[in-house]
Structure formats: C-alpha cells, structure tokens
The first five atom37 places (N, CA, C, CB, O) and aatype in JSON, in Angstrom:
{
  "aatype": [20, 20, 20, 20, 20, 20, 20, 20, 20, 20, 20, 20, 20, 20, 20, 20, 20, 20, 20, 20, 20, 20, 20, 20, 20, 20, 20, 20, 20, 20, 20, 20, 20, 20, 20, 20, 20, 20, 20, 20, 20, 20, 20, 20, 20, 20, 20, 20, 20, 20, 20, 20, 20, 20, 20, 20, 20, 20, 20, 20, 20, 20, 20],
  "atom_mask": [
    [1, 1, 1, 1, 1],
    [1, 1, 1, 1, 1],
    [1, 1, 1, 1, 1],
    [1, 1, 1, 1, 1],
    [1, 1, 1, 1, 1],
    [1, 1, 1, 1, 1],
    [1, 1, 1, 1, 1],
    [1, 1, 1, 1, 1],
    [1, 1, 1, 1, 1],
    [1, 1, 1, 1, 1],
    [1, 1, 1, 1, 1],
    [1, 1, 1, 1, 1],
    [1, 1, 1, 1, 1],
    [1, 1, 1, 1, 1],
    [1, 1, 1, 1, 1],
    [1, 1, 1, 1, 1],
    [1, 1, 1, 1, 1],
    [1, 1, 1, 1, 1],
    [1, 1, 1, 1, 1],
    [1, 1, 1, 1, 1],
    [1, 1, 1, 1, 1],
    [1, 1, 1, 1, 1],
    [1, 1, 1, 1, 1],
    [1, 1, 1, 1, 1],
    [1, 1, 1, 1, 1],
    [1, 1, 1, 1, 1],
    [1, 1, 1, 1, 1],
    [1, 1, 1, 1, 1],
    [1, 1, 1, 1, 1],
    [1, 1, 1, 1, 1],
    [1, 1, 1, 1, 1],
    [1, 1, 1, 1, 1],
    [1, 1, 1, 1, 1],
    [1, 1, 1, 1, 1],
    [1, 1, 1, 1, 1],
    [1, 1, 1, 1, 1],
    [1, 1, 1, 1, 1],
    [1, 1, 1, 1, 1],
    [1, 1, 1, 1, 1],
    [1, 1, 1, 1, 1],
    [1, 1, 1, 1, 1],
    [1, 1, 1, 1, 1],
    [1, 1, 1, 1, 1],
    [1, 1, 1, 1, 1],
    [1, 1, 1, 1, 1],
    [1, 1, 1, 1, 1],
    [1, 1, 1, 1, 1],
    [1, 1, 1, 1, 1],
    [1, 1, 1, 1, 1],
    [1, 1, 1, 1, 1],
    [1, 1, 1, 1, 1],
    [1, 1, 1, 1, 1],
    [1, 1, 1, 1, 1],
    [1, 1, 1, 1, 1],
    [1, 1, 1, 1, 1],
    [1, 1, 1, 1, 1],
    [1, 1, 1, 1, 1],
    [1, 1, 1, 1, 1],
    [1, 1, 1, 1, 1],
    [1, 1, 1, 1, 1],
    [1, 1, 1, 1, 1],
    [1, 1, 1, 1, 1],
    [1, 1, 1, 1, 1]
  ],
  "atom_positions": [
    [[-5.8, -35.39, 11.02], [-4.68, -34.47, 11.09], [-4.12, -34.19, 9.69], [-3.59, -35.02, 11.99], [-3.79, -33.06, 9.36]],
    [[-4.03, -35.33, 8.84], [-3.41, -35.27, 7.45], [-4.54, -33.64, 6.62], [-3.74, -37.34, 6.48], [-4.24, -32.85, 5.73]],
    [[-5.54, -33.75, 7.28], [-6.73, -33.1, 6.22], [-6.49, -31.54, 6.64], [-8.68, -33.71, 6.56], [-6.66, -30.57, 5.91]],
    [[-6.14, -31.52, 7.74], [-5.14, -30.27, 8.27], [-4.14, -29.91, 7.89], [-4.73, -30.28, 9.29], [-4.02, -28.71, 7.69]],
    [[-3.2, -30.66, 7.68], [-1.67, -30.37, 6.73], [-2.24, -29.84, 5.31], [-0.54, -32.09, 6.4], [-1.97, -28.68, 5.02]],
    [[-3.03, -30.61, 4.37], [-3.51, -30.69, 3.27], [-4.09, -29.18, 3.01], [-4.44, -31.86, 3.23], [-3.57, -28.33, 2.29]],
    [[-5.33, -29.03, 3.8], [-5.33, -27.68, 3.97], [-5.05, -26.47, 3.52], [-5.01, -27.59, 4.53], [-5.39, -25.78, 2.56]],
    [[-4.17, -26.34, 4.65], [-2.63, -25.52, 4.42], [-2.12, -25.39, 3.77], [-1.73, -25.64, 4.76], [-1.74, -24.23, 3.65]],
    [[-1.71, -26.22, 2.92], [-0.93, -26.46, 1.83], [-1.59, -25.75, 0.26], [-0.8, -28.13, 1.84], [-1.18, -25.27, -0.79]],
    [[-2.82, -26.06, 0.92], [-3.86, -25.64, -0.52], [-4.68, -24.3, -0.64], [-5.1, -26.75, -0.67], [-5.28, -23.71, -1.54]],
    [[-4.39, -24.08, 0.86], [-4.73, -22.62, 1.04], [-2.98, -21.14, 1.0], [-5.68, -22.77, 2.95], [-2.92, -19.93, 0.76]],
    [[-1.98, -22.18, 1.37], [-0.72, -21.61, 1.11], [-0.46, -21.21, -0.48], [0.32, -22.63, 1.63], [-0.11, -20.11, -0.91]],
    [[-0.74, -22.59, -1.34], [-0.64, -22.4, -2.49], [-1.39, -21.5, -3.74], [-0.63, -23.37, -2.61], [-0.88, -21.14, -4.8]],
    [[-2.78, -21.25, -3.25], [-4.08, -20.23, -3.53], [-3.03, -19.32, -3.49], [-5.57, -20.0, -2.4], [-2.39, -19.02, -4.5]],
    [[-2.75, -18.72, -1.98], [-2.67, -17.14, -1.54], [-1.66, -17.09, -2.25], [-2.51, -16.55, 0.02], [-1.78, -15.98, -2.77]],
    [[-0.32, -17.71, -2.81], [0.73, -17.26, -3.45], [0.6, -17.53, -4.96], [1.9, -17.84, -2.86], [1.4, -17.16, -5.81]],
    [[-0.42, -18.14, -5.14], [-0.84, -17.7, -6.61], [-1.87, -16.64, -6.88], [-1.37, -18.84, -7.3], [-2.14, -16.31, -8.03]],
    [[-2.45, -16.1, -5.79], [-3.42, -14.75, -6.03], [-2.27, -13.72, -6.06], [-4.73, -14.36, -4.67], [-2.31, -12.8, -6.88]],
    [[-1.09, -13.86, -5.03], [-0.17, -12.6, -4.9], [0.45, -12.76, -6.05], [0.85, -12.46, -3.65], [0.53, -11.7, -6.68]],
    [[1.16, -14.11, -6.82], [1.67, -13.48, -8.05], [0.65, -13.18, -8.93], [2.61, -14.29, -8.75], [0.96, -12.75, -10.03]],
    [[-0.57, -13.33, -8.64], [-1.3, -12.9, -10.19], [-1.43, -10.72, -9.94], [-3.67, -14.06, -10.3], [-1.7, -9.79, -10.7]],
    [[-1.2, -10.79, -9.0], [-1.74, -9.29, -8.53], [-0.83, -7.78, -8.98], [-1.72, -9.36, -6.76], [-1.26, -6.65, -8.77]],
    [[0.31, -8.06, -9.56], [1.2, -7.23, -10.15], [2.32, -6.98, -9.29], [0.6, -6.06, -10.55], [2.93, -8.03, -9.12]],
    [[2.79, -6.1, -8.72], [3.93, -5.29, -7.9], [3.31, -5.2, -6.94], [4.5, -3.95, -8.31], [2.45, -4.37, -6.64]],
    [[3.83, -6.29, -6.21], [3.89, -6.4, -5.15], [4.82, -6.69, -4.06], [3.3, -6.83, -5.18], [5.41, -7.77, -4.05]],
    [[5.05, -5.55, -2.87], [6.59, -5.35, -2.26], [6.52, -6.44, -1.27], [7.0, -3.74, -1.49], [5.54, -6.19, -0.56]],
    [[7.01, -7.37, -0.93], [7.05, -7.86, -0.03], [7.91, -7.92, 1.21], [6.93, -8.54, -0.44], [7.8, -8.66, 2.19]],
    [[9.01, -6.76, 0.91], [10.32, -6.34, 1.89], [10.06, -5.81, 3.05], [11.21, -5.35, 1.35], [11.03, -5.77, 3.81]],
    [[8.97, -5.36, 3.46], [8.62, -5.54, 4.71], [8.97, -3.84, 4.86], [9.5, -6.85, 5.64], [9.22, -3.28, 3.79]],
    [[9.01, -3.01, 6.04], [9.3, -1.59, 6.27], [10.62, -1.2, 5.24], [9.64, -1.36, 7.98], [11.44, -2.09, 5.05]],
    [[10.83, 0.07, 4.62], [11.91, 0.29, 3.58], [12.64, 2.01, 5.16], [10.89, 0.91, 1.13], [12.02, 2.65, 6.01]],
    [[14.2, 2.02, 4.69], [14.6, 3.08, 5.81], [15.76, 3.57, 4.9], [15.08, 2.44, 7.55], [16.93, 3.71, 5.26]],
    [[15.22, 3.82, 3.64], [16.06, 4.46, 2.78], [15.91, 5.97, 2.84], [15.83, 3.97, 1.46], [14.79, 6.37, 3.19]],
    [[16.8, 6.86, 2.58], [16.56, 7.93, 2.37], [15.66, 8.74, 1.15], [17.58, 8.16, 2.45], [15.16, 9.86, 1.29]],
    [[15.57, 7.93, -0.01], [15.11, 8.23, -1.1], [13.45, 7.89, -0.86], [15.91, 7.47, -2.24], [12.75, 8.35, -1.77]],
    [[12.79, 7.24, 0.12], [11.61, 7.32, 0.34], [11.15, 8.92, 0.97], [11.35, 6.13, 1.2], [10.11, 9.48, 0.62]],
    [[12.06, 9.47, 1.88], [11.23, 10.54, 2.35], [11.97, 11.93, 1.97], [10.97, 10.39, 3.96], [12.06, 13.02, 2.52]],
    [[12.24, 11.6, 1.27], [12.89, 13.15, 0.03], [11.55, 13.24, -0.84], [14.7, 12.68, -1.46], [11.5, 14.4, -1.25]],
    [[10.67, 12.67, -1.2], [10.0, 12.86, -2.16], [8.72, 13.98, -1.51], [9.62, 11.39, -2.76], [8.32, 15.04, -1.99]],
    [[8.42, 13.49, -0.63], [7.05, 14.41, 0.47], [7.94, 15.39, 0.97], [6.15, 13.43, 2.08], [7.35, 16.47, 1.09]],
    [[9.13, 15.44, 1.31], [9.69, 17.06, 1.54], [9.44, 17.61, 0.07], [11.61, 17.25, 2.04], [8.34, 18.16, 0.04]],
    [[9.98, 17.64, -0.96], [9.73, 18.4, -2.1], [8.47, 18.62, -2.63], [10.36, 17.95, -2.98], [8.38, 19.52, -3.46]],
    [[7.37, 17.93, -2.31], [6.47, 18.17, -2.7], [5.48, 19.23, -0.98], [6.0, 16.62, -3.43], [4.4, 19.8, -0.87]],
    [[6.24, 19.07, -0.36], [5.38, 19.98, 0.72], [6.39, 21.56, 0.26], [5.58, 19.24, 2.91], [5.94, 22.67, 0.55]],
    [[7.38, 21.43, -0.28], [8.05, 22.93, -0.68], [7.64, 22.98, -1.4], [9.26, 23.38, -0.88], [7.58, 24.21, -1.53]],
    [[6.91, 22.34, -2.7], [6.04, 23.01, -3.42], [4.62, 23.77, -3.64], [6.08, 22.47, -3.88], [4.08, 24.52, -4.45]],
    [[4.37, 23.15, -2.45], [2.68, 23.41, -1.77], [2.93, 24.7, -1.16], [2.01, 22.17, -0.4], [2.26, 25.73, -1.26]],
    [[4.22, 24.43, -0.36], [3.86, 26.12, 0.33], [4.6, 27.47, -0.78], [4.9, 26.28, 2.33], [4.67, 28.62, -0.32]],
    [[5.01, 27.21, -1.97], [5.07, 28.02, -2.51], [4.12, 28.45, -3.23], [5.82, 27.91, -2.88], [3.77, 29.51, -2.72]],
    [[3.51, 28.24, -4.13], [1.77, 29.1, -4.37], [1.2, 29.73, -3.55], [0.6, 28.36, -4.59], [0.73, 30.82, -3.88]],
    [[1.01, 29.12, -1.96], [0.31, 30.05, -1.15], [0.95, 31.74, -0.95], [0.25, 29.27, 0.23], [0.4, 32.83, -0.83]],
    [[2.42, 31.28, -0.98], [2.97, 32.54, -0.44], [2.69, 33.53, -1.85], [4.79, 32.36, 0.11], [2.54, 34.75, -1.73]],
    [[2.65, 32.89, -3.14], [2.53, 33.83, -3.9], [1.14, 34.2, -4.28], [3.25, 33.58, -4.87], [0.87, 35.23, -4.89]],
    [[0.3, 33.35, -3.9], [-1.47, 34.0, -3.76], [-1.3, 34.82, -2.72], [-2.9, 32.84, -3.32], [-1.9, 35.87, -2.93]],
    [[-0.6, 34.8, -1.46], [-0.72, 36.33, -0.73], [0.04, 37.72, -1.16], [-0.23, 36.15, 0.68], [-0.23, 38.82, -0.68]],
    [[0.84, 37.52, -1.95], [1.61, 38.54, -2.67], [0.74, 39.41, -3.25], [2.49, 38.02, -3.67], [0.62, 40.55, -2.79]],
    [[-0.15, 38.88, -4.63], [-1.01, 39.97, -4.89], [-1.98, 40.4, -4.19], [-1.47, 39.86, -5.82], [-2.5, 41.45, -4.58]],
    [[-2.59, 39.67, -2.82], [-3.26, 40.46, -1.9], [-2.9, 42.03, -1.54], [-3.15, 39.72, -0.79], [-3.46, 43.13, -1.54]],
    [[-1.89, 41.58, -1.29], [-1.24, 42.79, -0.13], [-0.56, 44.26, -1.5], [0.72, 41.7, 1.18], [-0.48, 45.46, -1.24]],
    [[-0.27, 43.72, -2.56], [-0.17, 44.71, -3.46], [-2.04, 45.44, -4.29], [0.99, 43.84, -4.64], [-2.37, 46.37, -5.03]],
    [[-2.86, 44.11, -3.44], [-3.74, 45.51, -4.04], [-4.69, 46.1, -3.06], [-4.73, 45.15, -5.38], [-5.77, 46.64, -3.31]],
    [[-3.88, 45.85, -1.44], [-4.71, 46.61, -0.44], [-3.46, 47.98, -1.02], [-4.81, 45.87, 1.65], [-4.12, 48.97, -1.37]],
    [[-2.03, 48.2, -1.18], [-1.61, 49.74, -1.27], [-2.72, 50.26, -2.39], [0.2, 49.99, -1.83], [-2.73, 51.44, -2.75]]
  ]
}
C-alpha cells in the first residue's frame, strides 16, 4: 500500500513540475467575464465589413 501512496506522490510531483516548466498556464477553470467575448464580436464586425465593400464595386460596374 505504502508503494501506492509513494506513487502518487511522485507522479503528483512530475505533473506539477512539467506544468510549471510549460509557461502560462490558466488554471482558473471556465472565465464569465465580459472582456472575453467582446473581442470575437469586433472581430466578426470586421469580417463582415470588406465583404460588403467587395460587393459595392460589383454592382457599380454592372450600371
């Protein structure tokens, strides 16, 4: 049983020395801030603005 505790212990101590060697890393679990999903709205209003202006010169050179 001891070789079981031991283990653990040595496999606990590995994995939290691979995670600090690994850089930024979040460990906070789900985030429900607002400042996470402001960023993909502004960038989807930026996406659909080019399209609308690649159809602009369409339609000015069917007149």
């Amino acid at each position: 049983m001891w070789k079981v505790l031991v283990g653990f212990i040595a496999f606990a101590a590995l994995a939290l020395f691979i995670l600090s060697r690994g850089g930024n890393i979040d460990m906070g679990g789900e985030k429900h801030d607002l400042g996470s999903h402001a960023e993909p709205a502004a960038s989807a209003a930026s996406a659909a603005e080019p399209a609308s202006a690649a159809s602009a010169p369409a339609s000015a050179a069917s007149n």
